[in-house]
mmCIF file as gemmi writes it, N, C-alpha and C atoms, coordinates in Angstrom:
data_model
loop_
_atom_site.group_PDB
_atom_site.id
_atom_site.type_symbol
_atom_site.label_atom_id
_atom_site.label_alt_id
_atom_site.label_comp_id
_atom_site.label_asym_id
_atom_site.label_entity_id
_atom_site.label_seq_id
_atom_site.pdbx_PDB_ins_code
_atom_site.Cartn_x
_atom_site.Cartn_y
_atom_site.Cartn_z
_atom_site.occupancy
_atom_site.B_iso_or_equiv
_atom_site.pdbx_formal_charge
_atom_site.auth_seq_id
_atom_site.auth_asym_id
_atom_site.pdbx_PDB_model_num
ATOM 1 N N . UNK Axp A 1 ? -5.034 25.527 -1.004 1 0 ? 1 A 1
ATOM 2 C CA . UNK Axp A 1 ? -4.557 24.156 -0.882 1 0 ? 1 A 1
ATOM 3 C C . UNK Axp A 1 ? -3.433 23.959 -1.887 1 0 ? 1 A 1
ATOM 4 N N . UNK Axp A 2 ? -1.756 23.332 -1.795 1 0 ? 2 A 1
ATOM 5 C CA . UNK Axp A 2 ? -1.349 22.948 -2.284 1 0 ? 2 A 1
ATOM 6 C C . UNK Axp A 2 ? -1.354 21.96 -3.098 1 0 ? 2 A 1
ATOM 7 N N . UNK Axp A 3 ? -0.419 21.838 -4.152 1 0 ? 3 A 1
ATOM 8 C CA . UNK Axp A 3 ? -0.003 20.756 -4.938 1 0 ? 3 A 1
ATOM 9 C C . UNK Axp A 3 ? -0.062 19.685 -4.132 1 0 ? 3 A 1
ATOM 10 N N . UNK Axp A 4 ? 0.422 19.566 -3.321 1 0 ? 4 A 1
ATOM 11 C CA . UNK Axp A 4 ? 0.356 18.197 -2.364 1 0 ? 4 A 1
ATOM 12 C C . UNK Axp A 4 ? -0.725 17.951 -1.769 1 0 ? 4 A 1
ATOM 13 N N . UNK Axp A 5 ? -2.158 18.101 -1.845 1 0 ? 5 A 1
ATOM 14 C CA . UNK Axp A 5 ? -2.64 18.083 -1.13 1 0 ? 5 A 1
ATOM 15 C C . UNK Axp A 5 ? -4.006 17.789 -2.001 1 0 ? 5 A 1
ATOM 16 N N . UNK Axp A 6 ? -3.845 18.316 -3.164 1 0 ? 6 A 1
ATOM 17 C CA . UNK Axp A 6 ? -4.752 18.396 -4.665 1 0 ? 6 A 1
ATOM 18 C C . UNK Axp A 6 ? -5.263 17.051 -4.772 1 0 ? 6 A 1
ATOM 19 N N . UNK Axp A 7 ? -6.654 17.405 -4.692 1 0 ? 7 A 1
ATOM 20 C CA . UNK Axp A 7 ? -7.473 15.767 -5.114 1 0 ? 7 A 1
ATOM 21 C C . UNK Axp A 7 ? -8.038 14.673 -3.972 1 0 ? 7 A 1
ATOM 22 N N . UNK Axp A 8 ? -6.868 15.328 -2.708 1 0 ? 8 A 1
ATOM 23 C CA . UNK Axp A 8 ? -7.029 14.945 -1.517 1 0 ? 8 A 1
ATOM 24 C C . UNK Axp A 8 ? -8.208 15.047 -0.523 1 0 ? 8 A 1
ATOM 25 N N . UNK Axp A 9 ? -8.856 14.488 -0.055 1 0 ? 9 A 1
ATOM 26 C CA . UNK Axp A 9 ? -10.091 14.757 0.668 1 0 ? 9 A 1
ATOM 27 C C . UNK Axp A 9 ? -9.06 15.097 1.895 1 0 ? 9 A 1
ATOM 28 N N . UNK Axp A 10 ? -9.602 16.592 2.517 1 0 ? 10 A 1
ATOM 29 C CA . UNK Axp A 10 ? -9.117 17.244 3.473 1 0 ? 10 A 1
ATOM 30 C C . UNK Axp A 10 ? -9.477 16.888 5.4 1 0 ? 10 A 1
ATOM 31 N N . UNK Axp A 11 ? -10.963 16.274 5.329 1 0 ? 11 A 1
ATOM 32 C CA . UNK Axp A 11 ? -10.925 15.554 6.307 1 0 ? 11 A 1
ATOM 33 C C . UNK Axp A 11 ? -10.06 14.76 6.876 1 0 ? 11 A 1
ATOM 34 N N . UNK Axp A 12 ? -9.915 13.817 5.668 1 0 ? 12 A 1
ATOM 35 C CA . UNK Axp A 12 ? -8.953 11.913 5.389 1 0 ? 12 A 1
ATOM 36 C C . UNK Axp A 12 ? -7.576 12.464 6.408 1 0 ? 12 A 1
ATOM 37 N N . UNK Axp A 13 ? -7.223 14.119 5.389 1 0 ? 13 A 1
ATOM 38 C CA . UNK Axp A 13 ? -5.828 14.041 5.973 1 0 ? 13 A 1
ATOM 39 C C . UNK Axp A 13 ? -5.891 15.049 7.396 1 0 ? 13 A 1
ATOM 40 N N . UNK Axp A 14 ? -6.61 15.396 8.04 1 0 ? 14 A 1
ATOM 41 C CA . UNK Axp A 14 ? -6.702 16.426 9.232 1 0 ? 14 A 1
ATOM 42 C C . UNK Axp A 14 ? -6.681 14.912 10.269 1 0 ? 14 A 1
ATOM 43 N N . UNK Axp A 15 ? -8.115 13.378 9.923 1 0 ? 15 A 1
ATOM 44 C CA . UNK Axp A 15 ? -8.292 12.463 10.885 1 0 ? 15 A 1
ATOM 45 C C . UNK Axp A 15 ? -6.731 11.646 10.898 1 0 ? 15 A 1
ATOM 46 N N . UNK Axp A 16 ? -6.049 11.625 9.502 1 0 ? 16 A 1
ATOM 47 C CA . UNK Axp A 16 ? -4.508 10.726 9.761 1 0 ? 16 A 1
ATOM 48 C C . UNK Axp A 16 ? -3.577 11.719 10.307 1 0 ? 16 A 1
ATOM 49 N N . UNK Axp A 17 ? -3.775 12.91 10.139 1 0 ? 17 A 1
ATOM 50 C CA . UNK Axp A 17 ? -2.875 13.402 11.261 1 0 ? 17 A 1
ATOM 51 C C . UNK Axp A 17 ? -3.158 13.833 12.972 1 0 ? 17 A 1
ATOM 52 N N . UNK Axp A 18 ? -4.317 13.727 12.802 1 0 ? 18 A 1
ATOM 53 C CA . UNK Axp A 18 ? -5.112 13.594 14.491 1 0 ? 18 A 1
ATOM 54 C C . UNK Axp A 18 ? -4.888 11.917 14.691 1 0 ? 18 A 1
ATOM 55 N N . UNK Axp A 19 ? -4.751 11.188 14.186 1 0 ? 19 A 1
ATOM 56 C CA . UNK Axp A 19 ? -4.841 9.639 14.479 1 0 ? 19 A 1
ATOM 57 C C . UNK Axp A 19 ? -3.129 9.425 14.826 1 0 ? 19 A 1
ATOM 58 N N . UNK Axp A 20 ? -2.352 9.989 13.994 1 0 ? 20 A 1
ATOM 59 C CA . UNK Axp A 20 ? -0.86 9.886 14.327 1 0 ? 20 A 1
ATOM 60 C C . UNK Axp A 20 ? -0.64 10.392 15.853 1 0 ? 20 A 1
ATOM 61 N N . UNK Axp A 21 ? -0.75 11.507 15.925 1 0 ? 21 A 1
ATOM 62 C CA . UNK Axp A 21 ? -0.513 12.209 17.073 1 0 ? 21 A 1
ATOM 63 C C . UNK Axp A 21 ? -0.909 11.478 18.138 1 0 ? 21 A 1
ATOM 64 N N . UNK Axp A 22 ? -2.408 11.085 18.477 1 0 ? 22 A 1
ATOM 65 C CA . UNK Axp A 22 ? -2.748 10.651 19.489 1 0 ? 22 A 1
ATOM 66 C C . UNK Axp A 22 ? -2.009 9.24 19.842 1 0 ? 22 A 1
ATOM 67 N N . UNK Axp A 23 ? -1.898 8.43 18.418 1 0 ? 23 A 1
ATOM 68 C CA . UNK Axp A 23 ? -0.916 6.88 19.024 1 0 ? 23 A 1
ATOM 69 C C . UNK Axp A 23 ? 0.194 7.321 19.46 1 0 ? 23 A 1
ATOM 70 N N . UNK Axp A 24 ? 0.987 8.83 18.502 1 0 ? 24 A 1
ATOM 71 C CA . UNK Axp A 24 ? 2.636 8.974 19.392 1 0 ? 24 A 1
ATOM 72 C C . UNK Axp A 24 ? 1.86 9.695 20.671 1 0 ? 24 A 1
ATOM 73 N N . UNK Axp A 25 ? 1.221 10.025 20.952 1 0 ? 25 A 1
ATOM 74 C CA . UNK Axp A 25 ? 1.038 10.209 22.912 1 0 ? 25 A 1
ATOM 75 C C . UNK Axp A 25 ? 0.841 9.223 23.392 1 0 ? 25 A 1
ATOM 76 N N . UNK Axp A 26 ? -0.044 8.203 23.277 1 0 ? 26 A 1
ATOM 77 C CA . UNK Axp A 26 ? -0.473 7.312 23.886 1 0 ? 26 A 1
ATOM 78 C C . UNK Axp A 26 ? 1.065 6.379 23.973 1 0 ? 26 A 1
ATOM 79 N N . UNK Axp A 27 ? 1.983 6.302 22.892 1 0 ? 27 A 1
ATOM 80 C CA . UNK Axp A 27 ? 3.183 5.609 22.744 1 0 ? 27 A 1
ATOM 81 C C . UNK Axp A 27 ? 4.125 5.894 24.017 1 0 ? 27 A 1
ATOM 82 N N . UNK Axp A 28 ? 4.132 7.348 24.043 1 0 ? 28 A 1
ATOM 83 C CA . UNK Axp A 28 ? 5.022 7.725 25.165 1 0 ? 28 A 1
ATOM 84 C C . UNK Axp A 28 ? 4.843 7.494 26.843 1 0 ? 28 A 1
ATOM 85 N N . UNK Axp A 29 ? 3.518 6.748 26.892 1 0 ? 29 A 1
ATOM 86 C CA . UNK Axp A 29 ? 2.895 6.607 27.824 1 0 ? 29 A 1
ATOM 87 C C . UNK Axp A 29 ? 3.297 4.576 28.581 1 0 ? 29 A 1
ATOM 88 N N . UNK Axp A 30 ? 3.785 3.791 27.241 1 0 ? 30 A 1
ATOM 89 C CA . UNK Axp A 30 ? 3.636 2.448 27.351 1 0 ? 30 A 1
ATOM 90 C C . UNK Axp A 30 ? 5.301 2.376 28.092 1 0 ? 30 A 1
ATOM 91 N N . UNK Axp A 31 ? 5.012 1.218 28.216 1 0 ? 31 A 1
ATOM 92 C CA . UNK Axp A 31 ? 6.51 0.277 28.606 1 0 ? 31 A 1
ATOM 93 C C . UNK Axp A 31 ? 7.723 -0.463 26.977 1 0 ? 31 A 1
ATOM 94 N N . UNK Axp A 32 ? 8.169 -0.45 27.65 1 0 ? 32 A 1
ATOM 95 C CA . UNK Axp A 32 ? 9.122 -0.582 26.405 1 0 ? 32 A 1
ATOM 96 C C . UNK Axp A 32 ? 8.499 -1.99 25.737 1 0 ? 32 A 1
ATOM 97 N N . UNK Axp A 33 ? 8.682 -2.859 26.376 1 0 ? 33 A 1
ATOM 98 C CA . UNK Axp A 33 ? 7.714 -4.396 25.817 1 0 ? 33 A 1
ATOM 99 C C . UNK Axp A 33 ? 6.494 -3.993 24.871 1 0 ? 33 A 1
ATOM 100 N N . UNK Axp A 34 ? 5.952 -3.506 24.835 1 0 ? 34 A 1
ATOM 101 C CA . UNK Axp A 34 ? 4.679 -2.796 25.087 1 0 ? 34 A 1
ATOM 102 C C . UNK Axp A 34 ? 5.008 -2.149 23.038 1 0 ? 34 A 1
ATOM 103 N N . UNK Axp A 35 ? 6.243 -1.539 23.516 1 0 ? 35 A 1
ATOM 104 C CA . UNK Axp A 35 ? 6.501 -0.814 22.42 1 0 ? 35 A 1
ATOM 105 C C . UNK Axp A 35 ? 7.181 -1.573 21.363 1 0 ? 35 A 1
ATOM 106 N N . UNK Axp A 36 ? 7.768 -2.875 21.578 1 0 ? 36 A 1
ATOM 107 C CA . UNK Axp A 36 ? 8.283 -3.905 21.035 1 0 ? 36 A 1
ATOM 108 C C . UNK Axp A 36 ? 7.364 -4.273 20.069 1 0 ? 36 A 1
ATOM 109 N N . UNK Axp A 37 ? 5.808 -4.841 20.315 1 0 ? 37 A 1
ATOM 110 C CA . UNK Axp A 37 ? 4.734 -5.247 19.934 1 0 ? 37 A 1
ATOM 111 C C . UNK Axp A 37 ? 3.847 -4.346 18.945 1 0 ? 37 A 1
ATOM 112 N N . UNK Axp A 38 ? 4.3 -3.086 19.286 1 0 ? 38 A 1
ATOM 113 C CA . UNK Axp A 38 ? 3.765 -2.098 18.55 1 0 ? 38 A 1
ATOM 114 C C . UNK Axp A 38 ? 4.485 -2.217 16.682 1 0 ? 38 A 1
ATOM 115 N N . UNK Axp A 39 ? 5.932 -2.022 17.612 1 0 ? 39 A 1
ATOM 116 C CA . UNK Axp A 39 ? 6.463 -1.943 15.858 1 0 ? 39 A 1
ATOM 117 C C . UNK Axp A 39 ? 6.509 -3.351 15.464 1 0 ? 39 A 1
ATOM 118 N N . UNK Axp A 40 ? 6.509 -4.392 16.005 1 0 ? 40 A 1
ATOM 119 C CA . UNK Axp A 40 ? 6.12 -5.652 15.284 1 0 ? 40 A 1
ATOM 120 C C . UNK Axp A 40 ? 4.717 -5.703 14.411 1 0 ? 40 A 1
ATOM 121 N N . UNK Axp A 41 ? 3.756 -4.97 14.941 1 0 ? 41 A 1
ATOM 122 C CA . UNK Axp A 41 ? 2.29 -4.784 14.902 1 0 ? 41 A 1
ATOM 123 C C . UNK Axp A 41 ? 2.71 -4.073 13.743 1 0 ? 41 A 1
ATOM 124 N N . UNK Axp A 42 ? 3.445 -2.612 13.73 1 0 ? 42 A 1
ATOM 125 C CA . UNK Axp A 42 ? 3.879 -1.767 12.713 1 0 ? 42 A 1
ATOM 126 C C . UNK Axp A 42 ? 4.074 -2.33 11.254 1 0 ? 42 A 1
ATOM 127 N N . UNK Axp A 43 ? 4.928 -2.921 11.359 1 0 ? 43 A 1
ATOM 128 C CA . UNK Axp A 43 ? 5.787 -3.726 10.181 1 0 ? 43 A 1
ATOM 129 C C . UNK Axp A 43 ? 5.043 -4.95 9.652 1 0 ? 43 A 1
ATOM 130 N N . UNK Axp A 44 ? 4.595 -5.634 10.598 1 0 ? 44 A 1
ATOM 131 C CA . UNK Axp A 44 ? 3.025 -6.534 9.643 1 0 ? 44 A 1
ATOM 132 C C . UNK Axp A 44 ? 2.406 -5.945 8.714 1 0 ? 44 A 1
ATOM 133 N N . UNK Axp A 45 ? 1.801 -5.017 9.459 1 0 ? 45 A 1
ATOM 134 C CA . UNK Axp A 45 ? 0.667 -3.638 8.53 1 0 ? 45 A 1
ATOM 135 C C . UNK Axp A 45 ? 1.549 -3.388 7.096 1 0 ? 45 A 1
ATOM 136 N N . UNK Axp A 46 ? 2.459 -3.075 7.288 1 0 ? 46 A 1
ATOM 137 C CA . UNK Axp A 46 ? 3.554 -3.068 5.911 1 0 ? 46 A 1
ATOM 138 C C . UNK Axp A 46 ? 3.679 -3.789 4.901 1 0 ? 46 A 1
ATOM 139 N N . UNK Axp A 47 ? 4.294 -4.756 5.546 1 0 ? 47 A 1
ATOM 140 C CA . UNK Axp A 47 ? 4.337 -6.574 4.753 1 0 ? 47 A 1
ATOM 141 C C . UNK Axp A 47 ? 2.766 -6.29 4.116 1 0 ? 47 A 1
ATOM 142 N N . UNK Axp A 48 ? 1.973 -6.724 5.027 1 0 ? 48 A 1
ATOM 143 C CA . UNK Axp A 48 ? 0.73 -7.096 4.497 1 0 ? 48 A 1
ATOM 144 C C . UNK Axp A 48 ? 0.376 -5.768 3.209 1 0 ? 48 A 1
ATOM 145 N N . UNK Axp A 49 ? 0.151 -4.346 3.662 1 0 ? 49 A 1
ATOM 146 C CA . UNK Axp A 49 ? -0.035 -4 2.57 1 0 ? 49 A 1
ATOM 147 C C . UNK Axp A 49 ? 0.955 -3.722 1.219 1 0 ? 49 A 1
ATOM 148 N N . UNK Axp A 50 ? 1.79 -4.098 1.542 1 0 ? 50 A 1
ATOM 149 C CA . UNK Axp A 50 ? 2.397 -4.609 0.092 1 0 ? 50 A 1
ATOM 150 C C . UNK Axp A 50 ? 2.328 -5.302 -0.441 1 0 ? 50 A 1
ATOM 151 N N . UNK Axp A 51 ? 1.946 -7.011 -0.211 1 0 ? 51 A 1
ATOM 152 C CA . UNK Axp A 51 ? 1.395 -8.115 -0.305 1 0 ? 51 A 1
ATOM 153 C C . UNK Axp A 51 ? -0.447 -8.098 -1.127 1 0 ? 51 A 1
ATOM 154 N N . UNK Axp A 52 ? -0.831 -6.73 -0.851 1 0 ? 52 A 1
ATOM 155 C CA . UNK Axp A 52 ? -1.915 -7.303 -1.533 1 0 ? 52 A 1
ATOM 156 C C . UNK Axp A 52 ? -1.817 -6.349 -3.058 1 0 ? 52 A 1
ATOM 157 N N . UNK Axp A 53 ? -2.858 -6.77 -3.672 1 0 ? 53 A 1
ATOM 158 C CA . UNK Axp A 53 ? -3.131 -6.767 -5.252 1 0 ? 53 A 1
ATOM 159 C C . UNK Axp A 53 ? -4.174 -5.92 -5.426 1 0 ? 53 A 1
ATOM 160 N N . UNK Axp A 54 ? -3.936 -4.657 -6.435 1 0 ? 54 A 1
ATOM 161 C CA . UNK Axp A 54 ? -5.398 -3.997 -6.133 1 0 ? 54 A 1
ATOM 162 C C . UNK Axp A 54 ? -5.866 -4.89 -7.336 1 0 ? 54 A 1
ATOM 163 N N . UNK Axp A 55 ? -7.121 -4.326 -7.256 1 0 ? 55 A 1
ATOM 164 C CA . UNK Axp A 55 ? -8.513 -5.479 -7.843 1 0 ? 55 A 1
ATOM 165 C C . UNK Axp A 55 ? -8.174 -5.352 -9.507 1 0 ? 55 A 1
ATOM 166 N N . UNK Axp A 56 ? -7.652 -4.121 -9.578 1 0 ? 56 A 1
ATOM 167 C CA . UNK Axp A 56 ? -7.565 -3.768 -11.185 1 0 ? 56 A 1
ATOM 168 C C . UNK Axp A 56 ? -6.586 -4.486 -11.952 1 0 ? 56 A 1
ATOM 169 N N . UNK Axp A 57 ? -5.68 -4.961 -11.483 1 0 ? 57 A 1
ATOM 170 C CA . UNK Axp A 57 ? -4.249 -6.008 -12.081 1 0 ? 57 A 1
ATOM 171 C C . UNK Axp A 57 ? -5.312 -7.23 -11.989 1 0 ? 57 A 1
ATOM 172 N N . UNK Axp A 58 ? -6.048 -7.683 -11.138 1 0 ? 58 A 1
ATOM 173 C CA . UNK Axp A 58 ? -6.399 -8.94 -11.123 1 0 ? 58 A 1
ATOM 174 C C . UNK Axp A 58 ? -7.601 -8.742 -11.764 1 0 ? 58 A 1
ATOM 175 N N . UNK Axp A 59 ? -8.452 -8.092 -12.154 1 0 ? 59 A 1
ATOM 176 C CA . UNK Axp A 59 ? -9.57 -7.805 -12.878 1 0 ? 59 A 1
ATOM 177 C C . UNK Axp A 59 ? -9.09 -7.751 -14.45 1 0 ? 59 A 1
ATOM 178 N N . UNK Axp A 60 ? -7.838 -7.173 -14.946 1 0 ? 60 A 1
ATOM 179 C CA . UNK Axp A 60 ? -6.754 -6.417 -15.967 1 0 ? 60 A 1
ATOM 180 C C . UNK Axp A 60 ? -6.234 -8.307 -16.905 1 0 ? 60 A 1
ATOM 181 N N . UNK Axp A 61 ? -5.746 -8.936 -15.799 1 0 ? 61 A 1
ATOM 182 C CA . UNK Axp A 61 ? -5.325 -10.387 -16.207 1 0 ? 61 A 1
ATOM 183 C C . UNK Axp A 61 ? -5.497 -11.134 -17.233 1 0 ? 61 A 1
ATOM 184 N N . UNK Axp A 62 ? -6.769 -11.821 -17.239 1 0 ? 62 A 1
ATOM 185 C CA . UNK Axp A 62 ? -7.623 -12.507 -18.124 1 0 ? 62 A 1
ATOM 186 C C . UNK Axp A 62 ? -7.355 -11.56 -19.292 1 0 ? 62 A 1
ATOM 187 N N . UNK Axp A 63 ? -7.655 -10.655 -19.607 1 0 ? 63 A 1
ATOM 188 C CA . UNK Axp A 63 ? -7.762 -9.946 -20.986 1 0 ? 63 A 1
ATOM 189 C C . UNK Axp A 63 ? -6.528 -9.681 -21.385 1 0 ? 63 A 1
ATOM 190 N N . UNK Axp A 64 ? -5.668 -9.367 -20.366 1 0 ? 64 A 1
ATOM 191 C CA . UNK Axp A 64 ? -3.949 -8.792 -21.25 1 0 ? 64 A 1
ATOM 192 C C . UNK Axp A 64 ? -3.689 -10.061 -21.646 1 0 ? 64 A 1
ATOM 193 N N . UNK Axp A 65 ? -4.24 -11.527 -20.693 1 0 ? 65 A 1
ATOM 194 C CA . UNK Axp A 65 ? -3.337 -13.027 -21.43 1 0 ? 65 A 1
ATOM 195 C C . UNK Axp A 65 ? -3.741 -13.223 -22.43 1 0 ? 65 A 1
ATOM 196 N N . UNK Axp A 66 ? -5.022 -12.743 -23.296 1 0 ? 66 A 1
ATOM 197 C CA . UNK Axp A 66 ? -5.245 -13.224 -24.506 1 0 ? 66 A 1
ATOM 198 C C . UNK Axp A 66 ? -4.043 -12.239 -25.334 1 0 ? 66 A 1
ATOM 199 N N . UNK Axp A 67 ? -3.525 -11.046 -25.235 1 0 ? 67 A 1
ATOM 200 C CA . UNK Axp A 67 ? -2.622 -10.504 -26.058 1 0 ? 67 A 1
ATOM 201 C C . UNK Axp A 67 ? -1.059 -11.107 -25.52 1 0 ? 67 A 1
ATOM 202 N N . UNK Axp A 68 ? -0.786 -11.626 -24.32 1 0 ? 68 A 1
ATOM 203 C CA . UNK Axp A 68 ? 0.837 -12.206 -24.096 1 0 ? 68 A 1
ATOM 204 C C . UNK Axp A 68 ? 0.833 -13.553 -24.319 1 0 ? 68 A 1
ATOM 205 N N . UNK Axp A 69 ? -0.302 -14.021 -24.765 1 0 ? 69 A 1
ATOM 206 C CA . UNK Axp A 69 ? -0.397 -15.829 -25.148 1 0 ? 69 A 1
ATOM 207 C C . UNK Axp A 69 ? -0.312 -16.038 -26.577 1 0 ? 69 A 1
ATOM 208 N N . UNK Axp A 70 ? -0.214 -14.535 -26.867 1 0 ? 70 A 1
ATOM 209 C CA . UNK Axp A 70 ? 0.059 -15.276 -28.678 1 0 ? 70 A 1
ATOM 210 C C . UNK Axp A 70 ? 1.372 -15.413 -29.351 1 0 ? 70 A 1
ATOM 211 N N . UNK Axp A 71 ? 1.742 -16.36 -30.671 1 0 ? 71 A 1
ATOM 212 C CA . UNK Axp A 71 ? 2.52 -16.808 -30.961 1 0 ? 71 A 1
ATOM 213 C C . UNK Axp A 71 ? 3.723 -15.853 -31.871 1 0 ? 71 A 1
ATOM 214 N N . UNK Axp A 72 ? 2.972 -14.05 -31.765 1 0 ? 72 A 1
ATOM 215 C CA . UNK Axp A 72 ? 3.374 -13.097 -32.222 1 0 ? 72 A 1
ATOM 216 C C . UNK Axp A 72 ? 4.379 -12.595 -31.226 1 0 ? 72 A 1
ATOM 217 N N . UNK Axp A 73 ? 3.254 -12.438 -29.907 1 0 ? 73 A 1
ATOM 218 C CA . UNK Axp A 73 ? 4.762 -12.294 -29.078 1 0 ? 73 A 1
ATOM 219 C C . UNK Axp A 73 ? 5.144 -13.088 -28.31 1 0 ? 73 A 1
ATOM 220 N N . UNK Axp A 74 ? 5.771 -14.307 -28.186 1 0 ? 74 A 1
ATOM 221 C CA . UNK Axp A 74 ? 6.544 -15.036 -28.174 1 0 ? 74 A 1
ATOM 222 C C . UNK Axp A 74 ? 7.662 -15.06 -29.22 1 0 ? 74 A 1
ATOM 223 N N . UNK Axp A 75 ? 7.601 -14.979 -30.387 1 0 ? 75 A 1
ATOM 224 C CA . UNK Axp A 75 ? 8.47 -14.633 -31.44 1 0 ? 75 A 1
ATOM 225 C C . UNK Axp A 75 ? 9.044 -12.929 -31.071 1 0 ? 75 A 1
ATOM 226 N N . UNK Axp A 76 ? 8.425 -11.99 -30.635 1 0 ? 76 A 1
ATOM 227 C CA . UNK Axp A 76 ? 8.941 -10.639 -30.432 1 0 ? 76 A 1
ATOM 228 C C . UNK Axp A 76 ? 9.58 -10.562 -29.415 1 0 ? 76 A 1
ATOM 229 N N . UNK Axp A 77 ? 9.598 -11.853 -28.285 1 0 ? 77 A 1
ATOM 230 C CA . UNK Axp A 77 ? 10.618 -11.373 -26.906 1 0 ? 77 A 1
ATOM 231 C C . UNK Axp A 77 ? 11.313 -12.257 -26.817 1 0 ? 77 A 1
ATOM 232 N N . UNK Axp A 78 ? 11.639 -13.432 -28.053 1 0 ? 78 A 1
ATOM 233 C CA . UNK Axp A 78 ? 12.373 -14.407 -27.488 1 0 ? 78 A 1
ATOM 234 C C . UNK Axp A 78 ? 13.568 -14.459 -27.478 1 0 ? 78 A 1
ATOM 235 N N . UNK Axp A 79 ? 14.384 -13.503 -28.156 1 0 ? 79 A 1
ATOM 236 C CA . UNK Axp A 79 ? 15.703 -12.928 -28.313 1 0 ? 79 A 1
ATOM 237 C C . UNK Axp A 79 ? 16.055 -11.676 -26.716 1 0 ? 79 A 1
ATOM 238 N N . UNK Axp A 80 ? 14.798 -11.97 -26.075 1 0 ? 80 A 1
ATOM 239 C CA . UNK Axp A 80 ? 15.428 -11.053 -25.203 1 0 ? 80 A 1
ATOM 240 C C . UNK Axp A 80 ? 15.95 -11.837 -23.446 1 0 ? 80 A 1
């Protein structure tokens, strides 16, 4: 197993590349409309997962504001 591939559960990536394949067959099979909806469908999935927050920044929050709420650094970034 490669570098690229290290750490990777080998199933995960055999079912996302059996899962690719079968939507590009099934793709070649639709109407163009059809295929319109798809990459609209596509590009949501996108948006959206960029849009979310993993749990650890929002779990991380509360505790870093007690160190960016103090009056130490406010004085250390205010020249910037």
């Amino acid at each position: 197993v490669g570098d690229a591939v290290r750490g990777l559960d080998i199933d995960i990536l055999f079912r996302n590349h059996c899962a690719r394949e079968l939507i590009a067959r099934e793709m070649e099979e639709l109407p163009d409309p059809a295929l319109e909806e798809i990459l609209d469908f596509v590009r949501f999935l996108r948006v959206k997962s960029a849009r979310e927050v993993p749990d650890t920044a929002v779990a991380s929050e509360p505790v870093l504001a007690k160190e960016w709420l103090r009056p130490e650094e406010d004085r250390a970034w205010q020249d910037l």
